[in-house]
N, C-alpha and C positions, 0 to 999 in steps of 0.2 A: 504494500500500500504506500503511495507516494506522500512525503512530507508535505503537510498545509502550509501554503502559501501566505503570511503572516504577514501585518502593517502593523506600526507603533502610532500610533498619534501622541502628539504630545504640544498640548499648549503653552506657551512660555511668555512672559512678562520682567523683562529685564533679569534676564535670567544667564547674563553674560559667564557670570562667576561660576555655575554650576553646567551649563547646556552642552560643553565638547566633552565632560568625561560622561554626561547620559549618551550622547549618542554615540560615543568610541563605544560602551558598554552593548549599546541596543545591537551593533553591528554583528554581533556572535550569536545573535539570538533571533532575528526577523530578518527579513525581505527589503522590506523597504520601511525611513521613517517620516513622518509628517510631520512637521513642526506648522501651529502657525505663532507666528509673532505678534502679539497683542497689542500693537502700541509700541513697542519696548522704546526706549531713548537712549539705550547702551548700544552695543556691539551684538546681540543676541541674534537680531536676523544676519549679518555677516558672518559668525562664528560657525551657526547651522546649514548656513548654504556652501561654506568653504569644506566643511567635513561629506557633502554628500546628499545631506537631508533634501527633501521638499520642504522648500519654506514658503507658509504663505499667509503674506502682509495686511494686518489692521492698520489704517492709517492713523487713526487714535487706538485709546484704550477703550474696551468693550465691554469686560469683562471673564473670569475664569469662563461660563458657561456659552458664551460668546465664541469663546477662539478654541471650544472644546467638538460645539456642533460645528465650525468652520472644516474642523480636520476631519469630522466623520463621516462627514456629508461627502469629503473629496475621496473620503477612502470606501464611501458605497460605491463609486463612480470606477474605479478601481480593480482590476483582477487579484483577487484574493479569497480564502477562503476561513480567517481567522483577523477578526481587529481587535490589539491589546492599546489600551488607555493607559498612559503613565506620565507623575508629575515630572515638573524638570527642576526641582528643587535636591534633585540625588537621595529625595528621600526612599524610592525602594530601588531592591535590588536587581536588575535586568536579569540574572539568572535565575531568579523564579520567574521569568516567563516560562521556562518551561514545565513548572508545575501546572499553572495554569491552562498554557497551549496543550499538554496531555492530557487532561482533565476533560477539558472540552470536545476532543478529539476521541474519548475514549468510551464517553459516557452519552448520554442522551440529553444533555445540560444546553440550555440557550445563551444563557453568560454567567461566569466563574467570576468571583468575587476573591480576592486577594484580600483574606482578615488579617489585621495585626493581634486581635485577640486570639486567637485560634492556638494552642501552646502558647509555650511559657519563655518567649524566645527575644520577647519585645516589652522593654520599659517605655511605655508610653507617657507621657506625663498628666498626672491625675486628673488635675480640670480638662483635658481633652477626651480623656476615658468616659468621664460625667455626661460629659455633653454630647458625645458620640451616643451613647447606650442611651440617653433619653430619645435623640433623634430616631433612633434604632426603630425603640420601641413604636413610635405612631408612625412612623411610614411605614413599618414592616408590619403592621397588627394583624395580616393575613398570611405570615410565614414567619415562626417562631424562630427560623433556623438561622438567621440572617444578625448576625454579629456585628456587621460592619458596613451599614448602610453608605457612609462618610469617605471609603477605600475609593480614591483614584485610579488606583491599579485596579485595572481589569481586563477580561479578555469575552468576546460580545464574536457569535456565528451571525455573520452576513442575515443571513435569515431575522433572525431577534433583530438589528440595525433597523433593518425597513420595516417592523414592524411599530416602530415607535417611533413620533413625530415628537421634538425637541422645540420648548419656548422658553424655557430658563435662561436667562444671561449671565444670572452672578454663580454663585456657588452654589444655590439651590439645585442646579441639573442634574445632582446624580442622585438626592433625592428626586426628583420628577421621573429619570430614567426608571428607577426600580419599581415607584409605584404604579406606573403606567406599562411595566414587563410583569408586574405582579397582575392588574390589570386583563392582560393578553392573555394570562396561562404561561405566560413562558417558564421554565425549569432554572433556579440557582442555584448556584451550586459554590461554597467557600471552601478554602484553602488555606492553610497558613504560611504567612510570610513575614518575613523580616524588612522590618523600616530600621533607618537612622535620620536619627534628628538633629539638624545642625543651628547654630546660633542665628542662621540668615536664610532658615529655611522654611520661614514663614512670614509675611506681610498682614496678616490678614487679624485685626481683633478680634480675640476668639469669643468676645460676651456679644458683639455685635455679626459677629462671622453663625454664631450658632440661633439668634435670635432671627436672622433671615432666611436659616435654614428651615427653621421652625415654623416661618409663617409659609415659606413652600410648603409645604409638609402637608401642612391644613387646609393650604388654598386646592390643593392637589386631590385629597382625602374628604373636603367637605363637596367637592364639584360632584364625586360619586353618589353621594347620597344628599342633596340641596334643602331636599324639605325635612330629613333629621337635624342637619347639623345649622344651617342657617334659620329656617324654621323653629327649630325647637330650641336655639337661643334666644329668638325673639318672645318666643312665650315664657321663657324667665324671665329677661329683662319685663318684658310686660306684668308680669304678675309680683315682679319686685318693687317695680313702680304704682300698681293696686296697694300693695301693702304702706307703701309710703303715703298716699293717700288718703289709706284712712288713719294715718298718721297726726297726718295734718289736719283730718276733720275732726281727731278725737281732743287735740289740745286746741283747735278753734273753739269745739262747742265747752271746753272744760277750763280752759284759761283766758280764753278768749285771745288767742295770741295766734298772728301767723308766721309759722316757720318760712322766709323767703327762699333758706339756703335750701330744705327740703321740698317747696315748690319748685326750684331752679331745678332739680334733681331730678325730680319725677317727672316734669315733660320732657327732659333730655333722654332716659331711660323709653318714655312712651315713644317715643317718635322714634330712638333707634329701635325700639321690639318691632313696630308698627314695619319700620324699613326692612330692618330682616325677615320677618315675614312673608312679605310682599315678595320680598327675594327669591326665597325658597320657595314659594311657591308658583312665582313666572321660572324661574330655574328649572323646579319639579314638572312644570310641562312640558318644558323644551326638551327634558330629557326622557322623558313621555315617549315624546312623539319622535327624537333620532333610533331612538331602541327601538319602534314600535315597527313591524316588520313589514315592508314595502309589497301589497298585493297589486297584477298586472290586473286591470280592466278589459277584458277581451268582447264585452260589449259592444 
C-alpha cells in the first residue's frame, strides 16, 4: 500500500524566530508545507519561501483562524491524501506526525487530535490546563473522549476538510472545527504528544484568549438548539425581572418608596428576555425549515 501523500499547513505571524527550524523539521515528515503569513512585519514570509514552503500572503493581520482556513482551503485545492495543522511557535514536535498520519491511515478516524494531556509526558502550565478542560468540556459535550479540544496539531482526511465550512477568524476555529465534525458524525480520534513551551511562544492573553474561545463555543453550540439555549434564557431573564417586580410593588405598596435602581433593572432584564426570545424563536424556524426535508412536486 502506497504512503499518503501529506500537506502541513501552518499559519505564522511574525514568526521569524521560530518558522526555518519548523519547516527544516516538517521536511522529514510531509510532502509538501503551507505557510501562510498573517501580516507578519519581520522576515517570516522571506525565511519560509527561501526554505521551500508555499507561502501565502495576508497583507494585514487577520487573525490565527484567518491565515489557518487561508492554508486549508489551498491544501483542498491540492493533491493529497492526509492534511496535518501545526503551530509555528516550535511548540510541537514534527515527529509525531507520524503518530498521527498512522492513526488516521490505519483506522477509520476523520481527524486525529494531537492531546498534550494524553500520558504523562507534558508539563503544561496550570492556568492553561484550567482553561483548556473547561473549553473541552462544552464544545465536546457530545464526545467525552476528546481531551484536547484547544490542540493545533492535527491531522484532518480530505474527506472531513470538505465536509466542514470555516467562519472563525480569531482563535475560536478549532473550537468551531470540532463542533461542527462532531456535528457531521465525523470519527476523533487523540493521540499523545509532546509540546515544548518557550518564553516567546505565545502572544496571545490567555484570560482574554480563553474568554473568546468561550463565547465561540456557545455561539456554535446554542445555533444547534436556538429555542433551548437562547429561548430558555430569555424566560429566566424574564421571570427574574417578574420577580423584581413584585419587588418593587411590595415596598411601593409597604413603604411607599420607589426603588429607581430596581426599576432600571427590571426593564433592562425584560427587554433582553423579550429579545432573546424573539430570537430563539425566529432562529427555531429557520432551522425548522433548513432541516425540514425538501419534497419534489410532480404535479
Amino acid at each position: 500500500m502506497p504512503s499518503p501523500r501529506v500537506i502541513a499547513c501552518i499559519p505564522a505571524y511574525n514568526e521569524e524566530r521560530n518558522i526555518a527550524s519548523v519547516i527544516v523539521q516538517l521536511k522529514n515528515y510531509v510532502n509538501e508545507i503551507i505557510v501562510c503569513d498573517d501580516g507578519s512585519t519581520d522576515l517570516t514570509y522571506e525565511i519560509a519561501t527561501n526554505l521551500g514552503a508555499t507561502v501565502i500572503k495576508h497583507e494585514q493581520n487577520e487573525g490565527y483562524g484567518a491565515a489557518l482556513i487561508t492554508t486549508l482551503n489551498y491544501a483542498k485545492q491540492t493533491d493529497n491524501d492526509i492534511v496535518v495543522t501545526i503551530d509555528a511557535d516550535r511548540q510541537h514536535h514534527a515527529e509525531d506526525i507520524e503518530k498521527l498520519v498512522s492513526v488516521l491511515s490505519e483506522t477509520d478516524a476523520d481527524i486525529v487530535i494531537g492531546s498534550r494531556f494524553l500520558g504523562n509526558t507534558n508539563t503544561v502550565p496550570q492556568y492553561r490546563k484550567i482553561g483548556i478542560d473547561i473549553i473541552t468540556q462544552v464544545s465536546t459535550k457530545n464526545d467525552k473522549n476528546i481531551t484536547d479540544s484547544q490542540s493545533g496539531f492535527r491531522a484532518y482526511t480530505k474527506k472531513a476538510l470538505e465536509q466542514i465550512d470555516y467562519t472563525e477568524k480569531g482563535m475560536g476555529l478549532s473550537t468551531e472545527i470540532l463542533i461542527k465534525a462532531l456535528q457531521n458524525g465525523l470519527k476523533i480520534i487523540e493521540v499523545p504528544i509532546s509540546v515544548s513551551y518557550y518564553a516567546d511562544s505565545s502572544t496571545h492573553n490567555p484570560i482574554l484568549h480563553g474568554l473568546r474561545v468561550l463565547a465561540t463555543s456557545f455561539k456554535h453550540i446554542s445555533l444547534q438548539r436556538p429555542l433551548l439555549y437562547y429561548g430558555g434564557s430569555g424566560i429566566l431573564l424574564v421571570f427574574l425581572s417578574f420577580y423584581l417586580w413584585g419587588r418593587i410593588f411590595f415596598y411601593y405598596n409597604t413603604l411607599n418608596v420607589l426603588n429607581i435602581q430596581y426599576i432600571m433593572v427590571s426593564i433592562t432584564l425584560t427587554i433582553i428576555g423579550v429579545v432573546l426570545i424573539s430570537t430563539g424563536i425566529i432562529l427555531g424556524v429557520f432551522e425548522s425549515y433548513i432541516k425540514k426535508p425538501q419534497t419534489n412536486n410532480t404535479n
